[in-house]
N, CA, C and O atoms as a printed pandas DataFrame, in Angstrom:
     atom_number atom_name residue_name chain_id  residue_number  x_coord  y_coord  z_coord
0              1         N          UNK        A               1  106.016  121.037  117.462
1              2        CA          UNK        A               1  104.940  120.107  117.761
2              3         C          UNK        A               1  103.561  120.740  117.534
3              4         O          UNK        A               1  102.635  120.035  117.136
4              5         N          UNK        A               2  103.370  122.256  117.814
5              6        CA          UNK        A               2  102.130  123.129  117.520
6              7         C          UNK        A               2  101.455  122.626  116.009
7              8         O          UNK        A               2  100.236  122.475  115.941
8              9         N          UNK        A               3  102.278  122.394  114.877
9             10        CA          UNK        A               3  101.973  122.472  113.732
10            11         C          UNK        A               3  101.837  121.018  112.819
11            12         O          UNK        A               3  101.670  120.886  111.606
12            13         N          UNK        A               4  102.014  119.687  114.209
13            14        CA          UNK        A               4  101.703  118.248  114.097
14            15         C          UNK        A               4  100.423  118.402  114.631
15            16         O          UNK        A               4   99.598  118.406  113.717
16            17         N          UNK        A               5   99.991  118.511  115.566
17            18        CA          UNK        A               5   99.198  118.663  116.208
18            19         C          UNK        A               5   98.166  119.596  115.160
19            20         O          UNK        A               5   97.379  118.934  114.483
20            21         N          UNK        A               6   98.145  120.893  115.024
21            22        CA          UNK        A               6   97.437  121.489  113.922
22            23         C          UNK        A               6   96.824  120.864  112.563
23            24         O          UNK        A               6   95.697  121.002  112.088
24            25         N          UNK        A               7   98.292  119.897  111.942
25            26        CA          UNK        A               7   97.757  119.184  110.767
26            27         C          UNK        A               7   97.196  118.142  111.505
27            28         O          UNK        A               7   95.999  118.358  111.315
28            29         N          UNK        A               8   97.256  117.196  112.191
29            30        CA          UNK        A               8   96.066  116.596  112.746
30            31         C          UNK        A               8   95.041  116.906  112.534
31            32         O          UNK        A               8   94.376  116.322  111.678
32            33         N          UNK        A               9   94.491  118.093  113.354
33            34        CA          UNK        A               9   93.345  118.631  113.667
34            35         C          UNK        A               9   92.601  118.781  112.154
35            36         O          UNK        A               9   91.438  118.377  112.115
36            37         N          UNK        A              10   93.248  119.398  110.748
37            38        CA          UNK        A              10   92.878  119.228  109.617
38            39         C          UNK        A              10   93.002  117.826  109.229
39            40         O          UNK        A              10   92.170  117.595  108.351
40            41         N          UNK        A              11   93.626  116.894  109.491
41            42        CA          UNK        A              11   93.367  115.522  108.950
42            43         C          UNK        A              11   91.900  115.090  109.026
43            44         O          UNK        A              11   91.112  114.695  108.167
44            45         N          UNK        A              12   91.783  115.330  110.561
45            46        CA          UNK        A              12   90.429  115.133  111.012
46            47         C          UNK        A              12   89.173  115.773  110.403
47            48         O          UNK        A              12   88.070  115.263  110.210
48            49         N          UNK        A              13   89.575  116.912  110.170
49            50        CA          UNK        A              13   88.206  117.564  109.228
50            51         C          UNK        A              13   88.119  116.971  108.066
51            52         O          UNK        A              13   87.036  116.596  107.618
52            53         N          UNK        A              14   89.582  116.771  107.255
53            54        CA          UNK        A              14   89.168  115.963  106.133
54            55         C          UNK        A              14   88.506  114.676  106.021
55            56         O          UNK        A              14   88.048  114.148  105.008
56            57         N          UNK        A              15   88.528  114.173  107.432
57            58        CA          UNK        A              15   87.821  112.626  107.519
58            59         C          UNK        A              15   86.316  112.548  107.527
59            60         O          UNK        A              15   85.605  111.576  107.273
60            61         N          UNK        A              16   85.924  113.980  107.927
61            62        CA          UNK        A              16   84.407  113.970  107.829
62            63         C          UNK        A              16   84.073  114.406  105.997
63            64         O          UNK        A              16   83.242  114.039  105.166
64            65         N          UNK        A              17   85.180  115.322  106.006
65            66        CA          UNK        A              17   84.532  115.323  104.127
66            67         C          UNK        A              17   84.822  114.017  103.553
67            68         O          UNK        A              17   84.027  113.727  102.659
68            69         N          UNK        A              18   85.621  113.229  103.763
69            70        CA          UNK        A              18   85.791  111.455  103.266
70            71         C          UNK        A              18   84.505  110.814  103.582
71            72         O          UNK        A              18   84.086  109.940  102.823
72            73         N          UNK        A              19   83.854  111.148  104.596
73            74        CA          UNK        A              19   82.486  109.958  105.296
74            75         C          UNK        A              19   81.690  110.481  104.244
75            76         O          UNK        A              19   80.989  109.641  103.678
76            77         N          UNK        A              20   81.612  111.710  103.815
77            78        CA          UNK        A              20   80.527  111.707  102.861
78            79         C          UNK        A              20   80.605  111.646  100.881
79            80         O          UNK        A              20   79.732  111.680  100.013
80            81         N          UNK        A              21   81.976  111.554  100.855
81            82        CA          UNK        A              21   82.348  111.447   99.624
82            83         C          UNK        A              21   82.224  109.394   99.068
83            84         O          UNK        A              21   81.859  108.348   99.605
84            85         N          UNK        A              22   82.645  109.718   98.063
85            86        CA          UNK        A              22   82.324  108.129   97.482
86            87         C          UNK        A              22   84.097  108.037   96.785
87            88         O          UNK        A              22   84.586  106.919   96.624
88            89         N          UNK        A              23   84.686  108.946   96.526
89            90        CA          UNK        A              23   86.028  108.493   96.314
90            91         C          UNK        A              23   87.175  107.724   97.203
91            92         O          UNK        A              23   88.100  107.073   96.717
92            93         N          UNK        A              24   86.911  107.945   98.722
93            94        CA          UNK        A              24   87.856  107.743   99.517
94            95         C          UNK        A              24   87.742  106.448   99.826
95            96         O          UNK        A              24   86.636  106.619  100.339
96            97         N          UNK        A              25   87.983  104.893  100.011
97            98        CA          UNK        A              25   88.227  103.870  100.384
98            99         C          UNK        A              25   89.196  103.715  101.760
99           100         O          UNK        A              25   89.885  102.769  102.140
100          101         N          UNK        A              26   88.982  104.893  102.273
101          102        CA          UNK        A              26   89.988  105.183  103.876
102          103         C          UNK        A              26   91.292  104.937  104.055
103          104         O          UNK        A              26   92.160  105.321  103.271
104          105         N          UNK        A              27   91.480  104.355  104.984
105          106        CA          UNK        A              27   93.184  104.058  105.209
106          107         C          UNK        A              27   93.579  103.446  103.762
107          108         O          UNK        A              27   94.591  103.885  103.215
108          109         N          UNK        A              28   92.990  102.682  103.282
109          110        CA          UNK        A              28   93.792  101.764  101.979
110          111         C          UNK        A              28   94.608  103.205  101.114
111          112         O          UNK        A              28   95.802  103.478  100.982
112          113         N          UNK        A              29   93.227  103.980  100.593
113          114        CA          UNK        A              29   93.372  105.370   99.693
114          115         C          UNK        A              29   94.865  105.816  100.003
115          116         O          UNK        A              29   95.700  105.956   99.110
116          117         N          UNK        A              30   95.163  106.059  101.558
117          118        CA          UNK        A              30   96.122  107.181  101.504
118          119         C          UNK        A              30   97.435  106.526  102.244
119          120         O          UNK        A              30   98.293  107.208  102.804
120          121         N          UNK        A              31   97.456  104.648  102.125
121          122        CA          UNK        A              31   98.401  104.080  102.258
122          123         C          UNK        A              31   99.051  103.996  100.859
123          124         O          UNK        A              31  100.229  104.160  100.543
124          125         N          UNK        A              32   97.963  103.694  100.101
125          126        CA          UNK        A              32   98.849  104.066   98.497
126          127         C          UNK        A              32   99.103  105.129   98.122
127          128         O          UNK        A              32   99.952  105.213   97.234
128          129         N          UNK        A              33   98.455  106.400   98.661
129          130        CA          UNK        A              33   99.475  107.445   98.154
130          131         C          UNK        A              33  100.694  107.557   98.889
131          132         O          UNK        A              33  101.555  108.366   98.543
132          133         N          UNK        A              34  100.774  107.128   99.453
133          134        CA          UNK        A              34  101.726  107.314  100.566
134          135         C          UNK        A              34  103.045  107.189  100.528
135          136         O          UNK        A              34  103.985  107.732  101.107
136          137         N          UNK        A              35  102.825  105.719   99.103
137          138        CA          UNK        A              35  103.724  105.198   98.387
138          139         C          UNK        A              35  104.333  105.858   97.201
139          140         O          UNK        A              35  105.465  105.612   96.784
140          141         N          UNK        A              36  103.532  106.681   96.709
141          142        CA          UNK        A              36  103.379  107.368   95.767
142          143         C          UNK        A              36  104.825  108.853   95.890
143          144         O          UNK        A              36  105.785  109.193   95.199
144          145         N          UNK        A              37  104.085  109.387   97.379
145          146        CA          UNK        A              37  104.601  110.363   97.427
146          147         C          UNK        A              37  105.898  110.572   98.255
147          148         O          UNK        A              37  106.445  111.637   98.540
148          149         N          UNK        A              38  106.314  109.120   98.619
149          150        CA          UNK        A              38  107.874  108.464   98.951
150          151         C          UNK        A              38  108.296  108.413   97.982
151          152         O          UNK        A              38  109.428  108.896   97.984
152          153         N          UNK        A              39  107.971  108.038   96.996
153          154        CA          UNK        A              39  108.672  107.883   95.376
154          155         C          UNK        A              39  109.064  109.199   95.343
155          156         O          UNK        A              39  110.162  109.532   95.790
156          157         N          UNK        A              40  108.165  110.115   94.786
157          158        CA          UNK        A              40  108.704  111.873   94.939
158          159         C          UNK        A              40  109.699  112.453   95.878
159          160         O          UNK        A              40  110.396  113.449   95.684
160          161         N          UNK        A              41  109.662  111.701   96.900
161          162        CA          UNK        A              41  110.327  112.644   97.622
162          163         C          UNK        A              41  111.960  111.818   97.265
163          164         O          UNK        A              41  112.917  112.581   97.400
164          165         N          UNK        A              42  112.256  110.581   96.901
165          166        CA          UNK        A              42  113.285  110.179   96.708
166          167         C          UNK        A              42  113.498  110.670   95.252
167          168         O          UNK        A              42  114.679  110.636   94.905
168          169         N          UNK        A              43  112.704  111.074   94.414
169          170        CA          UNK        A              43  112.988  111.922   93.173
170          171         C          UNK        A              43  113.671  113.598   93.448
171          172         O          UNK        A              43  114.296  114.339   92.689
172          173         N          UNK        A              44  113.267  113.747   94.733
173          174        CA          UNK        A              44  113.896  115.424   94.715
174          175         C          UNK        A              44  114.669  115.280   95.970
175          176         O          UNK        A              44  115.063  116.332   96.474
176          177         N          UNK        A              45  114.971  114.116   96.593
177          178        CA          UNK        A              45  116.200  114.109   97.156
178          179         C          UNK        A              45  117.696  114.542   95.769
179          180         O          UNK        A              45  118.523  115.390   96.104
180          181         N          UNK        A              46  117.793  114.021   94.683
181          182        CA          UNK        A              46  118.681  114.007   93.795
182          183         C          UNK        A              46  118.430  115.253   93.288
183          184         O          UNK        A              46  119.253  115.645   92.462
184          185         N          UNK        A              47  117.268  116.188   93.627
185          186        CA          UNK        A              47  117.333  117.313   92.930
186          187         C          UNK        A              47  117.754  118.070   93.465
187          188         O          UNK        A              47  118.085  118.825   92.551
188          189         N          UNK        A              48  118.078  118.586   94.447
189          190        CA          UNK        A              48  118.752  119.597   95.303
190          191         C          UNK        A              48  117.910  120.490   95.831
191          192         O          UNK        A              48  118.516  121.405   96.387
192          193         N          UNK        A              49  116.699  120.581   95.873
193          194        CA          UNK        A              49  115.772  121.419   95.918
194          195         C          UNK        A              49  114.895  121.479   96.836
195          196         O          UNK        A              49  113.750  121.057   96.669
196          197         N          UNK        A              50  115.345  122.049   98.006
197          198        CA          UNK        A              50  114.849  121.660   99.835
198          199         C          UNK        A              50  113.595  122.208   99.538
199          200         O          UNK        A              50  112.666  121.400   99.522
200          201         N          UNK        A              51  113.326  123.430   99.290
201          202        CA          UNK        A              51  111.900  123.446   99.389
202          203         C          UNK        A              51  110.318  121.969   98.788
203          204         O          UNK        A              51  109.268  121.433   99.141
204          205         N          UNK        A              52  111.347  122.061   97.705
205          206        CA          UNK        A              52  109.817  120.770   97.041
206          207         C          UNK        A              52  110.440  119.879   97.651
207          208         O          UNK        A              52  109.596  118.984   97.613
208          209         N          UNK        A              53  111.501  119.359   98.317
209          210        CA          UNK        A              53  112.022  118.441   99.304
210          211         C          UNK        A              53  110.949  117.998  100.745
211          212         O          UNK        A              53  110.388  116.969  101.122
212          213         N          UNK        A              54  111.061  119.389  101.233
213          214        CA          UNK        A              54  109.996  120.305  102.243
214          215         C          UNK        A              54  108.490  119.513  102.157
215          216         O          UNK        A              54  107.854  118.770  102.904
216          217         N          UNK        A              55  108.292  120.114  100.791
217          218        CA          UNK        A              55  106.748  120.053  100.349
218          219         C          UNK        A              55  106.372  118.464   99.891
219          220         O          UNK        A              55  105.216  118.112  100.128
220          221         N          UNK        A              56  107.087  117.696   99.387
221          222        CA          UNK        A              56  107.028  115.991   99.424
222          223         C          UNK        A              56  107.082  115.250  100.256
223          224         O          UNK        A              56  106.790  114.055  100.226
224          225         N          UNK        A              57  107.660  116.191  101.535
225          226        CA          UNK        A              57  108.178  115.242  102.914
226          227         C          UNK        A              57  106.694  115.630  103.447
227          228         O          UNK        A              57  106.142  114.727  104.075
228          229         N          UNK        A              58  105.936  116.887  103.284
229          230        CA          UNK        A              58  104.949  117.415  103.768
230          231         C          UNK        A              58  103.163  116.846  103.545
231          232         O          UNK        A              58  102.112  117.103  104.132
232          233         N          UNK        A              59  103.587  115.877  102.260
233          234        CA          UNK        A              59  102.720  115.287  101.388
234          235         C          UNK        A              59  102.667  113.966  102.043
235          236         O          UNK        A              59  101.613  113.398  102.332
236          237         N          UNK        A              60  104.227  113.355  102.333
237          238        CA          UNK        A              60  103.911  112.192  102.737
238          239         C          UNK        A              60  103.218  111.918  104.056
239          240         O          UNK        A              60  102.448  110.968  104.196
240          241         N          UNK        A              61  103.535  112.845  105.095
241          242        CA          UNK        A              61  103.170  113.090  106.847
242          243         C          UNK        A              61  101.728  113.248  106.691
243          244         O          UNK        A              61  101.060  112.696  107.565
244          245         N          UNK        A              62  100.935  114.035  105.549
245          246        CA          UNK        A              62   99.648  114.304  105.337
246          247         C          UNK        A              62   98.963  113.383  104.771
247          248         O          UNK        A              62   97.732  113.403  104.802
248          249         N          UNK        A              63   99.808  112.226  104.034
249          250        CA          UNK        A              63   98.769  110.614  104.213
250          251         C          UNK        A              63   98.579  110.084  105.005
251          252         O          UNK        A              63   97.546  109.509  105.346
252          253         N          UNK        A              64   99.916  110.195  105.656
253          254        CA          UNK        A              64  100.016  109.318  106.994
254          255         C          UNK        A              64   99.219  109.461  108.089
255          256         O          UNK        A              64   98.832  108.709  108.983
256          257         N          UNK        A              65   99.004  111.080  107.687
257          258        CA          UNK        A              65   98.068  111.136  109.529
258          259         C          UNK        A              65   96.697  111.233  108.970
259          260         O          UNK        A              65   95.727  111.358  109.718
260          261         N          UNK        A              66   96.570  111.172  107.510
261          262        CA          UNK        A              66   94.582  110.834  107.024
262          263         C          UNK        A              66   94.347  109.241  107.474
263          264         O          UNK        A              66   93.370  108.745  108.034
264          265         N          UNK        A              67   95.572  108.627  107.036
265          266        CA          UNK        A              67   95.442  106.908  107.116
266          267         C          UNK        A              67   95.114  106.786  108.478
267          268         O          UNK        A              67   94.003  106.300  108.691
268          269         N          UNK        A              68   95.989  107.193  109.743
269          270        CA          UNK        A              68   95.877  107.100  111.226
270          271         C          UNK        A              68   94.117  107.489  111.138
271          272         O          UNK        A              68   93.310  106.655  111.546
272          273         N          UNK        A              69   93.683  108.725  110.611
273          274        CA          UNK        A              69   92.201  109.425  111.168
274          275         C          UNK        A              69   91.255  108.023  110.828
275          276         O          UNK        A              69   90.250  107.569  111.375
276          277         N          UNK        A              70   91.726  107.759  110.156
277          278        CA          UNK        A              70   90.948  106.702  108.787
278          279         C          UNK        A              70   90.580  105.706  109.659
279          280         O          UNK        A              70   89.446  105.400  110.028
280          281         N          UNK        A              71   91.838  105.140  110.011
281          282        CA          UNK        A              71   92.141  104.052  110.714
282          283         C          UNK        A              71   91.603  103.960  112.408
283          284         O          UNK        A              71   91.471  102.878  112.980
284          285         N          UNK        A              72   91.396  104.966  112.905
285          286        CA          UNK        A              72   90.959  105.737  114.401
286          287         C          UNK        A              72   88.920  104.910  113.933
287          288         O          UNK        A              72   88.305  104.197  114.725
288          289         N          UNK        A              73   88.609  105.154  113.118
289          290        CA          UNK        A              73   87.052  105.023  112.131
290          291         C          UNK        A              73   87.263  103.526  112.295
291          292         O          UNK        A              73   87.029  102.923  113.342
292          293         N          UNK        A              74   87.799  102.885  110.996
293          294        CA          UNK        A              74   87.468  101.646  110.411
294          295         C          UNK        A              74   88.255  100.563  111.655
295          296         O          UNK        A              74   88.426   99.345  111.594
296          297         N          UNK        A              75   88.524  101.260  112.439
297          298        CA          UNK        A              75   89.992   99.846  113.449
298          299         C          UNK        A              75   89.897  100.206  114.522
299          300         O          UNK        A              75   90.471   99.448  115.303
300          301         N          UNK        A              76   89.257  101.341  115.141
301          302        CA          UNK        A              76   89.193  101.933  116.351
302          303         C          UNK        A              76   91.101  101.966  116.852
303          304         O          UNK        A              76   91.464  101.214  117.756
304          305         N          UNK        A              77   91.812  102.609  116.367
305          306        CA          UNK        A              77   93.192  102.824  116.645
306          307         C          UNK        A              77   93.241  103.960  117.307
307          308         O          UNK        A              77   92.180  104.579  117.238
308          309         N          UNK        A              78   94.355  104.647  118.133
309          310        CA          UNK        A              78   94.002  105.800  118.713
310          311         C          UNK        A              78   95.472  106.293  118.313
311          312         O          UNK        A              78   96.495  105.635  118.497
312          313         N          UNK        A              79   95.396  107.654  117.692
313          314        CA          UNK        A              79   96.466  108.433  117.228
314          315         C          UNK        A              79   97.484  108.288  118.513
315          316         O          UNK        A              79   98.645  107.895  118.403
316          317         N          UNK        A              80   96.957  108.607  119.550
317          318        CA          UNK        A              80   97.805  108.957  120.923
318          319         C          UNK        A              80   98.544  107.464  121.057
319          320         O          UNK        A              80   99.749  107.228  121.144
320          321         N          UNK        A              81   97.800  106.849  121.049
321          322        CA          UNK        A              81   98.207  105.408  121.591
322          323         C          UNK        A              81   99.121  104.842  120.458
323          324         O          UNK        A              81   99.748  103.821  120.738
324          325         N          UNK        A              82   99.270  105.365  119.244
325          326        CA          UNK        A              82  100.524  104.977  118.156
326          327         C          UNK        A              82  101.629  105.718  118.458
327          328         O          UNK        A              82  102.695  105.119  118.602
328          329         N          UNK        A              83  101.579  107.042  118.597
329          330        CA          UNK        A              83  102.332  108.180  119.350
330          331         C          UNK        A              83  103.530  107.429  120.614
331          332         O          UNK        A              83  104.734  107.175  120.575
332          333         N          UNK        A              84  102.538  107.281  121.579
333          334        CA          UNK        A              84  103.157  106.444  123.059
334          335         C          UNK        A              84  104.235  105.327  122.751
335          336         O          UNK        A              84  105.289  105.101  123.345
336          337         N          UNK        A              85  103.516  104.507  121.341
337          338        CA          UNK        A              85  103.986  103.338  121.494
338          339         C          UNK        A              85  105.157  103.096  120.874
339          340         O          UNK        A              85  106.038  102.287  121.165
340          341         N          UNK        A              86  105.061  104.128  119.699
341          342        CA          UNK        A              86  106.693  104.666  118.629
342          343         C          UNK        A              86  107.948  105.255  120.090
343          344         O          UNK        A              86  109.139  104.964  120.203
344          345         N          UNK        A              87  107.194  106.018  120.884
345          346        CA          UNK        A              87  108.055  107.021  121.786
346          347         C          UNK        A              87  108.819  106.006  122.449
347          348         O          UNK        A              87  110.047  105.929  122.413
348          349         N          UNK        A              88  107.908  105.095  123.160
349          350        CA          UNK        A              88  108.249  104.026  123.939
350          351         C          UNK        A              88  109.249  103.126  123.479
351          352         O          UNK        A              88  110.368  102.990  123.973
352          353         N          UNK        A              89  108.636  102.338  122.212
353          354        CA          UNK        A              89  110.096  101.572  121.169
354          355         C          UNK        A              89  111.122  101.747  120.706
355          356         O          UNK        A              89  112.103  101.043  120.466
356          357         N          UNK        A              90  110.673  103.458  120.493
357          358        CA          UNK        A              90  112.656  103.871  119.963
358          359         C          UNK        A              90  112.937  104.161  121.484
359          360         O          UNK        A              90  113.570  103.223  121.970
360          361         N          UNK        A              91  112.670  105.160  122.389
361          362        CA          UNK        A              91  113.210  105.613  122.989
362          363         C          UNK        A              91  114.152  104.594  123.914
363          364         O          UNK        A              91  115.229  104.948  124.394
364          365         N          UNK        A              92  113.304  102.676  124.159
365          366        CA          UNK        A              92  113.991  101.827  124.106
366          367         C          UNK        A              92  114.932  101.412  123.986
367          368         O          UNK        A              92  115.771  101.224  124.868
368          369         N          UNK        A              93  115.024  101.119  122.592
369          370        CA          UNK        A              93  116.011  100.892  121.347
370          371         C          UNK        A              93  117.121  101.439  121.503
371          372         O          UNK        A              93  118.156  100.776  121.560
372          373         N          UNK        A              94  117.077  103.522  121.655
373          374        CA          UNK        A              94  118.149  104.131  121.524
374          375         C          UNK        A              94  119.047  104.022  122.468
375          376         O          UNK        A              94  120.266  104.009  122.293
376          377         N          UNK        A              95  118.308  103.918  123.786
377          378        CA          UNK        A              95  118.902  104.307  125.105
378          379         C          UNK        A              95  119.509  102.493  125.194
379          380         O          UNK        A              95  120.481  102.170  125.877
380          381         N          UNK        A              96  118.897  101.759  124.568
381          382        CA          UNK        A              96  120.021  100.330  124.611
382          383         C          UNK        A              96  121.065  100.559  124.252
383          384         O          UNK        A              96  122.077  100.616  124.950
384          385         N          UNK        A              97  120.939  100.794  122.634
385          386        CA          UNK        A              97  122.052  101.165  122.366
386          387         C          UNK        A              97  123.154  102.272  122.968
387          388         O          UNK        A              97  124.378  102.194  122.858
388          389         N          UNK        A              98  122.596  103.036  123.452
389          390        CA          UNK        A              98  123.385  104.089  124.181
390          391         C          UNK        A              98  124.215  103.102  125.163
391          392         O          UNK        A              98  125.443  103.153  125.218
392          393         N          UNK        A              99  123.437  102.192  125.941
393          394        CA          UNK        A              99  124.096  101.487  127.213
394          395         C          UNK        A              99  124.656  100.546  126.566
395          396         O          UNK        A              99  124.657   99.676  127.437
396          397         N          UNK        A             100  125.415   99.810  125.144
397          398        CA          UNK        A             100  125.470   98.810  124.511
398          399         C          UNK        A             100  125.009   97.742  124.314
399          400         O          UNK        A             100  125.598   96.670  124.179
400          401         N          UNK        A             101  123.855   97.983  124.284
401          402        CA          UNK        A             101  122.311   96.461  123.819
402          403         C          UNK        A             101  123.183   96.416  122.218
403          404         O          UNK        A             101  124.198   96.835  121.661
404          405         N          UNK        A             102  121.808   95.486  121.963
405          406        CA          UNK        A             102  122.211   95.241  120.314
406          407         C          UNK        A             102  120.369   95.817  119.427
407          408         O          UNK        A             102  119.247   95.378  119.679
408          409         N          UNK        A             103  120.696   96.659  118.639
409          410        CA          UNK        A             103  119.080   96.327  118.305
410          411         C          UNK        A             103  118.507   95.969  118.008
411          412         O          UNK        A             103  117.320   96.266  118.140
412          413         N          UNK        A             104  119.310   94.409  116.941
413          414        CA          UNK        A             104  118.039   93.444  116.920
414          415         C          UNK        A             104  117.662   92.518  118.502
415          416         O          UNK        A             104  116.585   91.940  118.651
416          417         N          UNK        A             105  118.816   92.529  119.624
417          418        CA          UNK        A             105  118.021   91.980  120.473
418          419         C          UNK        A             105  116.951   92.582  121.368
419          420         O          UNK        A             105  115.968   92.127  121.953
420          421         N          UNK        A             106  117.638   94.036  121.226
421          422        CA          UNK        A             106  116.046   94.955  122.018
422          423         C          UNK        A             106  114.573   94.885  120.644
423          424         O          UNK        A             106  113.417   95.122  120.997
424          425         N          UNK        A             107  114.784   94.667  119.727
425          426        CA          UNK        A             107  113.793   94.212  118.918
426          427         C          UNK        A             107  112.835   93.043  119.476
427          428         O          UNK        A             107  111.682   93.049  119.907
428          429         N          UNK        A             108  113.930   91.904  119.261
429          430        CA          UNK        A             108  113.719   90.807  120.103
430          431         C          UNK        A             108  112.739   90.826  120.783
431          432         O          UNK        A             108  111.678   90.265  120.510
432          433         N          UNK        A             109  112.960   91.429  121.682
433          434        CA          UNK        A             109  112.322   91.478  123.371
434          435         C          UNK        A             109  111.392   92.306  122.816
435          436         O          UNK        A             109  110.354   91.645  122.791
436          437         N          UNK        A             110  111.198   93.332  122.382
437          438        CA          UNK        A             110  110.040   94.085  121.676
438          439         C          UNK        A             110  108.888   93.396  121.476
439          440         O          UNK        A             110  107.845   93.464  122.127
440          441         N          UNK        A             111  109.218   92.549  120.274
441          442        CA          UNK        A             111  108.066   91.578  119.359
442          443         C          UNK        A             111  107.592   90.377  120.708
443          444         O          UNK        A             111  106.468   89.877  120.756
444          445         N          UNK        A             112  108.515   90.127  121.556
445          446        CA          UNK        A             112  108.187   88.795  122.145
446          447         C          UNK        A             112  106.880   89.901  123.372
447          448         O          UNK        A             112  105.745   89.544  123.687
448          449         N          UNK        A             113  107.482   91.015  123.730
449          450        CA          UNK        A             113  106.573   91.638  124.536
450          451         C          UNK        A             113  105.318   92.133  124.113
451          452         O          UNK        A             113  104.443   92.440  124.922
452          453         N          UNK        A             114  105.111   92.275  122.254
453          454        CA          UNK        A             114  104.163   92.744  121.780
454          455         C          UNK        A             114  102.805   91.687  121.707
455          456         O          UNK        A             114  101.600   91.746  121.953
456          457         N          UNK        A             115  104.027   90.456  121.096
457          458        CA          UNK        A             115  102.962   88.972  121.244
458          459         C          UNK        A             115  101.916   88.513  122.504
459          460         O          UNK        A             115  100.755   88.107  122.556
460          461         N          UNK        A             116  102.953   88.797  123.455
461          462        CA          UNK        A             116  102.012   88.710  124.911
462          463         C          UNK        A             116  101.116   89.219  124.944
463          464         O          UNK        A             116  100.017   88.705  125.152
464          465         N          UNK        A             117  101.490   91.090  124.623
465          466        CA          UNK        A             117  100.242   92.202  125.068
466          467         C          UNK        A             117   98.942   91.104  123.903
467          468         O          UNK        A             117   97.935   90.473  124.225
468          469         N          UNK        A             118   99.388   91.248  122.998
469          470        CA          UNK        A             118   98.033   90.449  122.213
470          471         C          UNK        A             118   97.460   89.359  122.313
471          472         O          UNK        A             118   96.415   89.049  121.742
472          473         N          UNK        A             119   98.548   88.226  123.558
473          474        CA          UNK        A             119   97.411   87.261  123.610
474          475         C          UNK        A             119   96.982   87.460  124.623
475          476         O          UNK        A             119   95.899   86.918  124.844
476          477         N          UNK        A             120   97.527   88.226  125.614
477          478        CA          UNK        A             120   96.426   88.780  126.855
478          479         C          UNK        A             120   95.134   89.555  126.541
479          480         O          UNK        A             120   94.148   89.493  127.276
480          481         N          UNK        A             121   95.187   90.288  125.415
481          482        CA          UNK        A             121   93.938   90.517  124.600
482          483         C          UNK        A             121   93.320   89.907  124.410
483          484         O          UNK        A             121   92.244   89.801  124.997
484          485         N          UNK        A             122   93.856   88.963  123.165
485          486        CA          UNK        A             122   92.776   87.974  123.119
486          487         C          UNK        A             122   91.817   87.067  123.964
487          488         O          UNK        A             122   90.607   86.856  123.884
488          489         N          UNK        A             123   93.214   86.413  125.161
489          490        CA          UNK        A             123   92.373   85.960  126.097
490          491         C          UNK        A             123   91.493   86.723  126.694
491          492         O          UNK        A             123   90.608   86.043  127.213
492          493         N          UNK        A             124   91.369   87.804  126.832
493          494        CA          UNK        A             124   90.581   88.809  127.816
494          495         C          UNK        A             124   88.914   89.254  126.712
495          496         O          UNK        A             124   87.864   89.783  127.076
496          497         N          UNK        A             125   89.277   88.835  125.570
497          498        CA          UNK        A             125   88.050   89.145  124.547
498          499         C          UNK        A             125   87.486   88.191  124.710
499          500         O          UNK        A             125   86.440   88.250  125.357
500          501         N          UNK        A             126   87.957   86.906  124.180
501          502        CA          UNK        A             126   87.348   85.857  124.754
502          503         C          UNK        A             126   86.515   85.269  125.653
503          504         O          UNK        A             126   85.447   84.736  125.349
504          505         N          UNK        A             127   87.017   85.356  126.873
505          506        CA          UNK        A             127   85.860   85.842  128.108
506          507         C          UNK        A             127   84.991   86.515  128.213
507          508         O          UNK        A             127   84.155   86.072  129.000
508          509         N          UNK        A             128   84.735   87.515  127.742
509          510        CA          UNK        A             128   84.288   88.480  127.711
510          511         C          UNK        A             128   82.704   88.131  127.302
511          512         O          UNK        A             128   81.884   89.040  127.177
């Protein structure tokens, strides 16, 4: 976890060299590479070759967490609060299944619980 946490911390520096560059278009930029470098890595799955395996899987985690920094900027999202909310859904999910749920119905209940949290949002912006 030392070395998620670490590339974070460089995601983040790279987000201030992005604020001042003119190439980066933010989260969009490094949702399409993102795509890019899933392609690669399903190219050297067939190659046998763990290290550039390693280093493609390493490429893709390093869009992903520029897009999150990106996205923290242009959406006000909070890394932690995507973190919580993945931990929370599988850890869900698994432990249903562990007790014999089904997972599209702990899905189910997921999306119907997600809809709420957002129209209690909304209603609460609204007022506001």
């Amino acid at each position: 976890m030392k070395h998620f946490e670490t590339l974070l911390l460089i995601a983040r520096r790279k987000a201030v060299i992005d604020s001042d560059s003119k190439w980066s278009e933010g989260a969009r930029t490094y949702l399409g590479e993102m795509n890019n470098e899933i392609a690669e890595v399903c190219a050297e799955l067939a190659s046998g070759r763990q290290c550039y395996l390693e280093d493609e899987l390493g490429d893709v985690l390093w869009d992903y967490l520029n897009a999150l920094t990106a996205l923290e900027k242009s959406h006000r999202i909070s890394v932690e609060k995507v973190l919580q909310r993945a931990c929370r859904k599988y850890e869900e999910r698994i432990s249903g299944i562990e007790n014999g749920a089904f997972w599209k119905d702990i899905k189910a209940r997921q999306k119907m619980a997600l809809e709420l949290e957002q129209e209690h949002f909304d209603n609460r912006s609204q007022s506001e």
